[in-house]
Each structure stands twice: as C-alpha cells, then as structure tokens.
VOGU-3710 file (C-alpha; in Angstrom, 3 decimals, decimal comma):
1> xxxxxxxxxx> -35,198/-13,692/-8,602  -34,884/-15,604/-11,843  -32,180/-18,463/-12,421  -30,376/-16,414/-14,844  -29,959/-13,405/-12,464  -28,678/-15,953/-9,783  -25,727/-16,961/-12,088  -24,958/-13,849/-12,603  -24,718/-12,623/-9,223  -22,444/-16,011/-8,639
11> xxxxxxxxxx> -20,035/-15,058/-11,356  -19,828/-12,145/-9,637  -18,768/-13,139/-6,518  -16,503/-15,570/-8,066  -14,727/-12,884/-10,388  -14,732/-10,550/-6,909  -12,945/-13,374/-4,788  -10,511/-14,198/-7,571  -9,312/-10,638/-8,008  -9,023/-10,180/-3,959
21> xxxxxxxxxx> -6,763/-13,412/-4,130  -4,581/-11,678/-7,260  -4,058/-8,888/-4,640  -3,453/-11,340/-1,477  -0,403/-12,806/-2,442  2,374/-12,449/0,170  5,125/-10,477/-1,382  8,637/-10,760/-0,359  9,535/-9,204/2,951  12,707/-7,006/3,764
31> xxxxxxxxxx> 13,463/-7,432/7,325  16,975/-8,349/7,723  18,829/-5,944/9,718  21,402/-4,058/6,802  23,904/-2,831/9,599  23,979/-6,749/10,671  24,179/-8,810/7,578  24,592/-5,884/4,166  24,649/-8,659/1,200  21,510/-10,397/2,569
41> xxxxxxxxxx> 19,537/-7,042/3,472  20,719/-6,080/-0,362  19,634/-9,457/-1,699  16,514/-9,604/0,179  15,745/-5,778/-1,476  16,393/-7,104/-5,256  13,971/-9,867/-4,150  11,545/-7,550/-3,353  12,468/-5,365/-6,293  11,985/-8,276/-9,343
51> xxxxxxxxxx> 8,938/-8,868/-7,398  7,600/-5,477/-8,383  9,084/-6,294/-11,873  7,209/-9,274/-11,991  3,540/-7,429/-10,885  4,114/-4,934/-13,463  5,378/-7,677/-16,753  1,650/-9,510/-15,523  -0,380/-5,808/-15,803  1,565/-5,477/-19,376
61> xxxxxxxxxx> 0,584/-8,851/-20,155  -3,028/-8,687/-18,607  -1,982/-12,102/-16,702  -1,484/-13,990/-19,370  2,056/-15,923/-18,810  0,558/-19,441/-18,482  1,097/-19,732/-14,365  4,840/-18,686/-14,649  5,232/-15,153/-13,192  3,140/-16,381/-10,170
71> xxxxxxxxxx> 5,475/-19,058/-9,706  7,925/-16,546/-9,774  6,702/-14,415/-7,275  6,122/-17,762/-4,994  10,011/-18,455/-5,204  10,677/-14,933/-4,842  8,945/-14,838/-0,945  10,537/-18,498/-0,408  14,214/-16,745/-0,763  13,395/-13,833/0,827
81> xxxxxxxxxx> 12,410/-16,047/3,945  15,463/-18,521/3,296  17,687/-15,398/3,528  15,946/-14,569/6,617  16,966/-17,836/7,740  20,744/-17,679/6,616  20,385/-14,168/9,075  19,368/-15,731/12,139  22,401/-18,623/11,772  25,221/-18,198/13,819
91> xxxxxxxxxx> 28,805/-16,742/12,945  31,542/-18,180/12,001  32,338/-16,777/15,376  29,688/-19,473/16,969  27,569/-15,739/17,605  24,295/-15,181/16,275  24,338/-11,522/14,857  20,528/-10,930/15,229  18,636/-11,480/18,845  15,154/-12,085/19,237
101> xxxxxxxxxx> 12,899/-9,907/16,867  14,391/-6,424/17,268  15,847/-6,434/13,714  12,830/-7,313/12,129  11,383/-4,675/10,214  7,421/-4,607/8,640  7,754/-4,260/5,245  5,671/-5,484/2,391  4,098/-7,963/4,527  0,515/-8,114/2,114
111> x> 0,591/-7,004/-0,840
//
C-alpha cells in the first residue's frame, strides 16, 4: 500500500466518523406526561419542533453557520431536560404530579 493511498483511506475514516457524529447528536426529548403538566408537554414539543427547524436551516445552509445552530440545538436538549425537571417538582400542593417513570415516554431519544 503506498503512503498516499494510506492518507486517503484516513481521510476517509475521518470524514465517515465526523458525519456519524453530525447524526449522533441527542435531540430534544418529549416525555412529560401532557394530561399531568399541558404547558410543559407543549413547551417541551416546540423544543423539539425548532429543533427540526434548526436541522433543516443547517441542510439549507450546508452547515455553514459558524458553530451557532449546533449551539442551538445543545440549549434546545438542555431545556427540554430542565422542563423535565420543573415536571418532576412538587405542587404547590406539596404533591409531586408524576411518580416514578410511568410518564416517561421514548421519543426522539437519538437522532
């Protein structure tokens, strides 16, 4: 094998492991329970929603937006898993609305 064929077959690789990462990325989830907590189920789904806005703006823009719609994305899974959070809290009643796991539907959990 010569040395140039070797490079070649490394750029390869590289360019193959960057594109699975592109694809890898968490995306927001949507399992708050709706019939528990509405406004967070609907604000969890908009997350999820400007997420897809934000994968499609990047295909327009063949990726080139300088780091900012994947920082985007980033802060759109962080609130989706804050709102998740603000779920689980207790009432005002001193109740927690959601037990255990049972509310917790798969959804968009790779993208």
């Amino acid at each position: 094998m010569t040395r140039r064929t070797s490079l070649l077959q490394s750029l390869l690789v590289l360019a193959l492991l960057c594109v699975g990462m592109l694809f890898a990325q968490e995306r927001p989830a949507e399992n708050i329970n709706p019939n528990l907590h509405p406004h967070l189920a609907k604000a969890q789904r908009l997350c999820d929603q400007a997420y897809d806005a934000l994968v499609e703006a990047q295909g327009a823009n063949d990726f080139d937006m300088e780091g900012h719609a994947a920082k985007a994305k980033q802060l759109l899974v962080e609130a989706s898993h804050q709102m998740k959070a603000a779920a689980l809290q207790p009432t005002k009643r001193g109740k927690s609305k959601i037990g255990g796991s049972a509310d917790v539907r798969p959804h968009c959990a790779a993208g």
